[in-house]
LOGUVO-778843 format. One record per residue (C-alpha): x, y, z. Coordinates in Angstrom, 3 decimals. Each point is the difference from the previous one (the first is absolute). Layout:
# LOGUVO-778843
+----------+----------+----------+
:        x :        y :        z :
+----------+----------+----------+
:        X :        Y :        Z :
...
+----------+----------+----------+
This chain:
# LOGUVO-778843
+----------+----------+----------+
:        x :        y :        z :
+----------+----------+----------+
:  -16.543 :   -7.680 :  -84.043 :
:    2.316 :   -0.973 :   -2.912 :
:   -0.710 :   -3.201 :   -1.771 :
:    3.693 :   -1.650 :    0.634 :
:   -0.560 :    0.954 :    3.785 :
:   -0.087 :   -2.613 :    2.383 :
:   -2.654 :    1.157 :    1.594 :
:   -1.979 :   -0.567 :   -3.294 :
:    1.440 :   -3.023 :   -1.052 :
:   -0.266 :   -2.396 :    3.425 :
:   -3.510 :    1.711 :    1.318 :
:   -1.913 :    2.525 :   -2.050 :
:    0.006 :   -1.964 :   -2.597 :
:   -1.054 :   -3.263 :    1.276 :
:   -1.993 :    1.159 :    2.727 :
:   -2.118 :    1.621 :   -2.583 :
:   -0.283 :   -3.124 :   -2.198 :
:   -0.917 :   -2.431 :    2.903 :
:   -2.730 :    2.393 :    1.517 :
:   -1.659 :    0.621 :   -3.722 :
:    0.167 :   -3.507 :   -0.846 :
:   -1.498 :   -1.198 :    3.320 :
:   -2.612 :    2.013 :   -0.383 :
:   -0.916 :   -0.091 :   -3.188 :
:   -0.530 :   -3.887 :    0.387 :
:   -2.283 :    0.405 :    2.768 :
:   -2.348 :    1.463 :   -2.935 :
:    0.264 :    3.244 :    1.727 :
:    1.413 :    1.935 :   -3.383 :
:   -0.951 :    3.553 :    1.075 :
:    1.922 :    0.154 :    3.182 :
:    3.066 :   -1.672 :   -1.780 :
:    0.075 :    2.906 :   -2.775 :
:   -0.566 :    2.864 :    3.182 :
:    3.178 :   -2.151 :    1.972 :
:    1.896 :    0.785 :   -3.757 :
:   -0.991 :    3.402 :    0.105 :
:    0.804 :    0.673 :    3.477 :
:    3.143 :   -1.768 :   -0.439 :
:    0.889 :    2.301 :   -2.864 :
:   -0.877 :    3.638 :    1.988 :
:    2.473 :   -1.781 :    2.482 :
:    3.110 :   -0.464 :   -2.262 :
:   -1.404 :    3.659 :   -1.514 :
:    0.839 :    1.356 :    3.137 :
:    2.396 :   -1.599 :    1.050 :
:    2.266 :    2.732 :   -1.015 :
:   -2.087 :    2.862 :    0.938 :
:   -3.089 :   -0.551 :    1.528 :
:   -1.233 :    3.638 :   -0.429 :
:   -0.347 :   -0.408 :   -3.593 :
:   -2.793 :   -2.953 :    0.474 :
:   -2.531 :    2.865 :    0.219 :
:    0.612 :    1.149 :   -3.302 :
:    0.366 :   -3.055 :   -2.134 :
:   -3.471 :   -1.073 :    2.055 :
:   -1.637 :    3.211 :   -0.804 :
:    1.292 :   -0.055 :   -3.450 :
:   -2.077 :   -3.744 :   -0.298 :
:   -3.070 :    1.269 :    1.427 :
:    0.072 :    3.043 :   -2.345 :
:    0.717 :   -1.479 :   -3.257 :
:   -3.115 :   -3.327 :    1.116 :
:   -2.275 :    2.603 :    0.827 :
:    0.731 :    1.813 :   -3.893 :
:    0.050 :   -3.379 :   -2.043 :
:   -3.315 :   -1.162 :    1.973 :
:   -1.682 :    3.426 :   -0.804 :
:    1.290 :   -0.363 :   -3.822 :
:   -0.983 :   -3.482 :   -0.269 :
:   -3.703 :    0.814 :    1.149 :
:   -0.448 :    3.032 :   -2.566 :
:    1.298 :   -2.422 :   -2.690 :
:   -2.274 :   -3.010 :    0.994 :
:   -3.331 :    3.158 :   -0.398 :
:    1.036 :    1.356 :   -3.569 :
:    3.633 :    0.537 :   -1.929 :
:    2.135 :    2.202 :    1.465 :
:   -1.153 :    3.373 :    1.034 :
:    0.936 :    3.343 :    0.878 :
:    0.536 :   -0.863 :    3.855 :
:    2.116 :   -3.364 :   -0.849 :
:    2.561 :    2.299 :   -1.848 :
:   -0.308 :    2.422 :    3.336 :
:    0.648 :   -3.044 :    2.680 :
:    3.191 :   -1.678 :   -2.787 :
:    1.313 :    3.840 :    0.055 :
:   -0.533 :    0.353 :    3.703 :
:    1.788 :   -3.268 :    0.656 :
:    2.876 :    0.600 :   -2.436 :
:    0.833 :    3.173 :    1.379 :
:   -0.406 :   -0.864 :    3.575 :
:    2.219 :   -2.902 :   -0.487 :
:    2.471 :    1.871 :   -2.251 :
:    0.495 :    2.715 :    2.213 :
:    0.521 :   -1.660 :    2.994 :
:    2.926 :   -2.333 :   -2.350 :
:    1.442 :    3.351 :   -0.860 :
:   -0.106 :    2.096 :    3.574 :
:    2.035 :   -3.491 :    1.667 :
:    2.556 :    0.407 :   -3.644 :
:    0.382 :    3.116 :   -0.820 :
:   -1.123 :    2.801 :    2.580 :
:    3.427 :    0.774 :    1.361 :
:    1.214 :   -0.206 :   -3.380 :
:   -2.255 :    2.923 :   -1.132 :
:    0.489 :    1.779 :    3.276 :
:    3.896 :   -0.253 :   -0.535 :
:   -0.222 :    1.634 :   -3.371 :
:   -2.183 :    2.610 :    0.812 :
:    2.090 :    0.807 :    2.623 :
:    3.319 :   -0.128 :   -2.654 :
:   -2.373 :    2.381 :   -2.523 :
:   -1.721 :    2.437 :    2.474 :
:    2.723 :    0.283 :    2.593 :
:   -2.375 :   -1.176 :    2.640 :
:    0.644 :   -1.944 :    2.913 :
:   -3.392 :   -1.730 :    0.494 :
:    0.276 :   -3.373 :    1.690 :
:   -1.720 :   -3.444 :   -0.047 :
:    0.613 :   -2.688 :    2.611 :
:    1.564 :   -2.443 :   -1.484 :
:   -2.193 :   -2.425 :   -1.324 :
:    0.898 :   -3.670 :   -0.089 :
:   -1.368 :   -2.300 :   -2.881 :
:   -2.306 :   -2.263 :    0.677 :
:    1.120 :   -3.890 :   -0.910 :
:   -1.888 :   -1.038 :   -3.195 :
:   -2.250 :    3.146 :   -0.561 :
:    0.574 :    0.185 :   -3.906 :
:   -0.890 :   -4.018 :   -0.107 :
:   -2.796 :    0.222 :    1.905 :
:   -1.529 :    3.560 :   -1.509 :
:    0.456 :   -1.171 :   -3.838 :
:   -1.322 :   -3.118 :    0.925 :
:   -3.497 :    1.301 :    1.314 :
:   -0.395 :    2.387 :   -2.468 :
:    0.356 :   -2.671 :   -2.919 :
:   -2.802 :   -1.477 :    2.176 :
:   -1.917 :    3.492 :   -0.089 :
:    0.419 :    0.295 :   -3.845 :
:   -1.186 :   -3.905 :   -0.456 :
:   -3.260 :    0.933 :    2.494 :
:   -0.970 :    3.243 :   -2.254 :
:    0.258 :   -2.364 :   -2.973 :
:   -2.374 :   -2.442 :    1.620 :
:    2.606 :   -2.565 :   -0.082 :
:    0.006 :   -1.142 :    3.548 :
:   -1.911 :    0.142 :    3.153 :
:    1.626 :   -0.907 :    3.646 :
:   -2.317 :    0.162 :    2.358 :
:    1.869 :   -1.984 :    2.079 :
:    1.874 :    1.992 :    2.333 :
:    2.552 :   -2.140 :    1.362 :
:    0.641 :   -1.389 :   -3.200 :
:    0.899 :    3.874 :   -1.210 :
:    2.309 :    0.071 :    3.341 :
:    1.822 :   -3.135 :   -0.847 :
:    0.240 :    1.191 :   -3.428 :
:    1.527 :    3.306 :    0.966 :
:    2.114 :   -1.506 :    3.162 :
:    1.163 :   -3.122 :   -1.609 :
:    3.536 :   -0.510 :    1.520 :
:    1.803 :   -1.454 :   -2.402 :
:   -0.261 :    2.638 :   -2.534 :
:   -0.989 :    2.840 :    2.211 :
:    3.526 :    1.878 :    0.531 :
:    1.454 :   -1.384 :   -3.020 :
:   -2.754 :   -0.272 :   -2.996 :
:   -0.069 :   -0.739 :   -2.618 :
:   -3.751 :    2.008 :   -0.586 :
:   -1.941 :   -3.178 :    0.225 :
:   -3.593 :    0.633 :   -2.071 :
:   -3.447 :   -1.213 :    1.959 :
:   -0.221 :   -2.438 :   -2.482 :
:    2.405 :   -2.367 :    0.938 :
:   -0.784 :    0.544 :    3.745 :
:   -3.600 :    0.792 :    0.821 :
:   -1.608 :   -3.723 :   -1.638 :
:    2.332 :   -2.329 :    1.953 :
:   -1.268 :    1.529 :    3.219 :
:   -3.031 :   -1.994 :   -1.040 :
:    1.369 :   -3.568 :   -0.268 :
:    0.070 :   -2.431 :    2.439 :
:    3.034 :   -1.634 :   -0.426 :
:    2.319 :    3.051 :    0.189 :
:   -0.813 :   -0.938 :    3.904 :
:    1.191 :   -3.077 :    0.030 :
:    3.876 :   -0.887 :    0.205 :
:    1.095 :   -1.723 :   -3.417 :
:    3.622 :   -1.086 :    0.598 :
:    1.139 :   -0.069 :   -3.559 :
:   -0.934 :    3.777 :   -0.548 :
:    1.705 :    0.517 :    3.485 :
:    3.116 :   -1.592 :   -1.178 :
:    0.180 :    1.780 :   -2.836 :
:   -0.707 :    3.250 :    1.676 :
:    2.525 :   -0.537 :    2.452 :
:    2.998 :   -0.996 :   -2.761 :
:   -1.312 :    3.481 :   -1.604 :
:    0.752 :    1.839 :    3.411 :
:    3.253 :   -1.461 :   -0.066 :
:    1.374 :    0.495 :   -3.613 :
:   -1.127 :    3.946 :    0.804 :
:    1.678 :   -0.083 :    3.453 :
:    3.273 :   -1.511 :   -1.440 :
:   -0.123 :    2.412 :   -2.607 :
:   -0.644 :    3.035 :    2.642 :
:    2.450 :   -1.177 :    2.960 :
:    2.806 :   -1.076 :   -2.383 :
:   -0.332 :    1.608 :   -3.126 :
:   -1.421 :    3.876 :    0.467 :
:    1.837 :    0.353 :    3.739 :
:    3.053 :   -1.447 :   -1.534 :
:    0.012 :    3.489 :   -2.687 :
:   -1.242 :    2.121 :    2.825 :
:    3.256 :   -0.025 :    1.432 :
:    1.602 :    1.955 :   -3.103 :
:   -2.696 :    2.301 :   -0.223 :
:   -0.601 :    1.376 :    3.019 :
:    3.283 :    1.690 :    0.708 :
:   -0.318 :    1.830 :   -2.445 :
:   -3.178 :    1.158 :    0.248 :
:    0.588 :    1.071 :    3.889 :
:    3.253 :    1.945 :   -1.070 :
:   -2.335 :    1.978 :   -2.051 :
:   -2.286 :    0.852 :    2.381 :
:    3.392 :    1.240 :    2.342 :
:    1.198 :    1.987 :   -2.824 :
:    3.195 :   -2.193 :   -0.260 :
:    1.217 :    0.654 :   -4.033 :
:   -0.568 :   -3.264 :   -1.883 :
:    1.924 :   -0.678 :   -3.360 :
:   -0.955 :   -1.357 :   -2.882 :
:    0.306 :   -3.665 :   -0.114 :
:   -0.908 :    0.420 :    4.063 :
:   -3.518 :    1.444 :   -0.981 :
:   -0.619 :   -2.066 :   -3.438 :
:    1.092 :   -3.345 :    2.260 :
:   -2.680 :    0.746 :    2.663 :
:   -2.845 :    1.495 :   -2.159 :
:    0.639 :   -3.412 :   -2.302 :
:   -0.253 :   -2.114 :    3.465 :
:   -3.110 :    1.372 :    1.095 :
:   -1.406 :   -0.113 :   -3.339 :
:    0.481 :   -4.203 :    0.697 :
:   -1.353 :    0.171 :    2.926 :
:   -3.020 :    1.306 :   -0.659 :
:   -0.274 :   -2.158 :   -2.930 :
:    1.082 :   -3.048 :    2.483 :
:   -2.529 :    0.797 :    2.675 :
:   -2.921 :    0.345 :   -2.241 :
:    0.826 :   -2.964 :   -1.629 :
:   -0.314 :   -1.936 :    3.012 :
:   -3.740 :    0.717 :   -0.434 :
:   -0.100 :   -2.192 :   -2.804 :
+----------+----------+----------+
């Protein structure tokens, strides 16, 4: 689900908003923060559904870590087994990141070196797996240091799952996430803040729709004529590199 679809735009959206902010003024703040979360699985799987399971296993993994490394540091500075369970959860996070990235690519090159012909299926990235697996382990790290303790678990999941920043970033630190979870009137509609966040939306959708899919159309030519073997010249490959180049830049910006 992109955010300049209309399916995002004219329900998602708004149907999330209305159901979060009616409940959350009934007083009942924990079910409003599980609607969020479930709410966010939804538009996480919205594209593929089978990949719910891992970003769900990947939460329950790296809670399970940060609540064992905040317990050692709350009986004595860190020990020998708190630099075990922040190695475990690095590397268990880091090598699932690189399998999704990079295990075809190492597979290929064997291949190229050895003259092999060993196969993987091919193996489709999951939507936001770097933002979300940096993310938790800056939250590992900050556990090990004694620095924070979650204990709330749909808090973590909402912090994780967050929508808005989910597929996109940026890395958002537990800092600036994890205390508002805790204040009342983040439940409670304020119609300045929504009028500003909703002039936001639109200065990044303008700049998205208009801007970045206005250079897409000079850049992606090009780019599929490489990928048919078609010979590109010069100013023909400079021209569409250069366009792409802006609309990245463009449809980044539109974050901002």
């Amino acid at each position: 689900m992109l955010f300049n679809s209309y399916i995002f735009i004219f329900l998602f959206l708004p149907t999330t908003l209305f159901v979060f902010f009616s409940i959350g003024n009934l007083g009942h703040h924990r079910i409003a923060i599980a609607w969020l979360v479930g709410s966010s699985l939804f538009f996480y799987g919205w594209w593929n559904p089978a990949y719910l399971g891992l970003i769900l296993g990947s939460i329950l993994f790296n809670y399970a870590i940060g609540v064992a490394l905040a317990n050692q540091h709350v009986q004595i500075a860190p020990t020998n087994l708190s630099k075990i369970l922040l190695a475990l959860g690095v590397f268990v996070n880091l090598f699932l990141l690189g399998y999704f990235k990079y295990a075809n690519f190492f597979v290929d090159n064997i291949n190229n070196i050895t003259g092999s012909t060993y196969h993987l299926q091919t193996i489709i990235l999951p939507l936001a797996i770097s933002f979300f697996t940096f993310q938790q382990i800056t939250y590992l790290v900050d556990a090990y240091k004694g620095e924070t303790r979650e204990y709330n678990f749909l808090h973590y999941c909402l912090f994780v799952t967050f929508f808005p920043q989910l597929i996109a970033g940026p890395i958002v630190h537990h800092r600036e996430m994890l205390p508002q979870f805790a204040k009342d009137v983040i439940y409670k509609i304020n119609y300045e803040h929504l009028a500003v966040g909703i002039t936001i939306f639109f200065l990044g959708l303008f700049k998205k729709v208009i801007l970045a899919d206005s250079v897409a159309v000079y850049a992606t030519p090009v780019f599929e004529a490489a990928e048919q073997g078609l010979r590109i010249g010069f100013f023909e490959a400079w021209g569409g590199a250069l366009a792409y180049t802006f609309q990245l830049y463009l449809a980044l910006l539109h974050k901002y």
